[in-house]
C-alpha positions in Angstrom: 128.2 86.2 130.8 124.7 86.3 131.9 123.4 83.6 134.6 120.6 82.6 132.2 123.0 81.2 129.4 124.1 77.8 131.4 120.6 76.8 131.5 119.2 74.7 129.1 115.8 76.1 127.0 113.8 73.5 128.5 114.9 75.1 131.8 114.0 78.1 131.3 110.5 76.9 129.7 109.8 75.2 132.6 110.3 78.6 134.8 108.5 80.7 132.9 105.5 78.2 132.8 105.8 77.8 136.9 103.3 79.4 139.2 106.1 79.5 141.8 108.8 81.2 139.5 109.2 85.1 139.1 109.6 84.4 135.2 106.6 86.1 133.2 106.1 87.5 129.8 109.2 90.0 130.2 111.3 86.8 130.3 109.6 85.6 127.0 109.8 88.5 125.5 113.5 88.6 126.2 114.4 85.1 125.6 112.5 86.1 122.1 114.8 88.9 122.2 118.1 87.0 122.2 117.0 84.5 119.5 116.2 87.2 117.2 119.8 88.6 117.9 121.0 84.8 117.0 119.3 84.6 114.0 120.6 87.9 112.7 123.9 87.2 113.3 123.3 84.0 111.5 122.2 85.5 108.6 124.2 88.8 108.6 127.3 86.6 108.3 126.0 85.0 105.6 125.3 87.9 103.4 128.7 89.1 104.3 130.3 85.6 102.7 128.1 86.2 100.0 128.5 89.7 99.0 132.2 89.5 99.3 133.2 89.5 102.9 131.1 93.2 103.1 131.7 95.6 106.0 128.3 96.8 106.4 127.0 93.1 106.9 130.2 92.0 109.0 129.0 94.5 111.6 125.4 94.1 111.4 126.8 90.4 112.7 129.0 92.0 115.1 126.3 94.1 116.7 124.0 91.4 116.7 126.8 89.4 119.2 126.4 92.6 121.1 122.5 92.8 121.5 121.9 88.8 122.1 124.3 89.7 125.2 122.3 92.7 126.2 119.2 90.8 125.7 120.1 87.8 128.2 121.4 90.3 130.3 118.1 91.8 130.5 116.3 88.7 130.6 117.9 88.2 133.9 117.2 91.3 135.2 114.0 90.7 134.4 113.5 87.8 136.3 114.0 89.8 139.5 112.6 92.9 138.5 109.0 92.8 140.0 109.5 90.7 142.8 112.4 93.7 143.5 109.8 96.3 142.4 107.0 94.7 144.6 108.9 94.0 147.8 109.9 97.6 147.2 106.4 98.8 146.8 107.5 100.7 143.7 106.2 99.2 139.9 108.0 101.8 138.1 111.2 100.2 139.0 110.3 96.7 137.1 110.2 99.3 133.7 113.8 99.0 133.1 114.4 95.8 132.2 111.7 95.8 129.6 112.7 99.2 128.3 116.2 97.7 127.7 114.6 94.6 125.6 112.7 96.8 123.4 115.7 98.8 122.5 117.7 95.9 121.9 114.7 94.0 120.0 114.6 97.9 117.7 118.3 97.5 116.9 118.0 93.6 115.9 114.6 94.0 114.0 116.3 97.4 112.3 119.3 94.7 111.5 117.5 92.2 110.2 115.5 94.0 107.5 118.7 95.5 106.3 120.0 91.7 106.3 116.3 90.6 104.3 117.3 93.4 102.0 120.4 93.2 101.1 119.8 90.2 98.4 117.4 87.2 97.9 119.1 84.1 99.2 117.6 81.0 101.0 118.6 82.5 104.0 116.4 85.5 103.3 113.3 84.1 105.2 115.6 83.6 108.4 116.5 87.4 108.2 112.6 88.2 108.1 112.2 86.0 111.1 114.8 87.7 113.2 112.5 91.3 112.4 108.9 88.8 113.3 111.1 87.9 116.6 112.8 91.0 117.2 109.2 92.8 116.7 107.0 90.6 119.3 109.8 91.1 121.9 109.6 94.5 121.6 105.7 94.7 121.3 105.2 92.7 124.9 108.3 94.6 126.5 106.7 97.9 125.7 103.0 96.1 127.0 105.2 95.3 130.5 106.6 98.7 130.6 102.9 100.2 130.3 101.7 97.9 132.8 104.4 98.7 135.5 104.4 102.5 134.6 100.4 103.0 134.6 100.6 104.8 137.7 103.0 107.5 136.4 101.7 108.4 132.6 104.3 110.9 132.3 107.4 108.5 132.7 109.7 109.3 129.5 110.5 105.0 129.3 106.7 104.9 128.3 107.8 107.0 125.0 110.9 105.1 124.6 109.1 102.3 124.8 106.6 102.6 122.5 109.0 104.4 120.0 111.1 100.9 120.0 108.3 98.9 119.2 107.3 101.3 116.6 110.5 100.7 114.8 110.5 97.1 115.2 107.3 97.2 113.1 108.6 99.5 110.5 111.4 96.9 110.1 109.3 94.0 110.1 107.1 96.1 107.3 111.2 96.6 105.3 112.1 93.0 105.6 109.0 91.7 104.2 108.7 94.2 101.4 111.9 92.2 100.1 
């Protein structure tokens, strides 16, 4: 269990608007990260009820456990990362955390559009949301990853990266076209 999951949201607002915290947008984006994991698990277990307790959905659900986990987990190596990387006199090393989000954020917004498409249902716009969620969260991870990785353009995590918010888009282009 990650530390960050025993502290209350407004906690955790609080850090990331403090000038004395290490918090920034990698801990948004994150925290973003894991609610988009939430609501896909929401709504992937509902279109499992609803299409007849269906396997595919049932572990779309699953996964989504999986990625809100990897997502807090992140978030809290994010909140260390460049004061690490800094004290270290080394950027590249605050990369990983963020690289980590946007691959997780991929996988959730790639989730929820199957989720959006699998049938109409009032639910339907929560799925939608999880892609919108999953998307930003990978957009400003792969933003932190150029920022800390501008000094080395070569740095395969800048691909990866970019290729994870790339797919978040596509998703978010899939879940809408539902």
């Amino acid at each position: 269990m990650s530390a960050v999951s025993k502290q209350t949201v407004g906690d955790l607002l609080n850090e990331l608007a403090s000038v004395g915290e290490s918090a920034s947008a990698g801990t948004a984006a994150a925290l973003t990260c894991a609610q988009a994991a939430a609501l896909l698990e929401l709504t992937a277990l509902l279109a499992a009820k609803r299409l007849g307790d269906d396997e595919e959905m049932t572990r779309v659900a699953a996964s989504a456990t999986v990625l809100q986990s990897a997502a807090l987990i992140a978030l809290d190596h994010e909140r260390t990362a460049y004061a690490d990387a800094v004290e270290h006199g080394d950027l590249t090393e605050a990369a990983n955390p963020p690289v980590a989000i946007a691959l997780a954020a991929a996988q959730i917004a790639d989730g929820a559009a199957s989720v959006a498409s699998a049938g109409h249902w009032p639910f339907t716009p929560d799925a939608v949301a999880a892609a919108v969620l999953a998307e930003s969260a990978a957009s400003i991870a792969a933003l932190i990853v150029r920022a800390n990785l501008r000094d080395v353009p070569n740095d395969p995590r800048l691909e990866i990266a970019a290729k994870a918010s790339t797919q978040a888009a596509a998703a978010v282009e899939r879940a809408n076209a539902t």
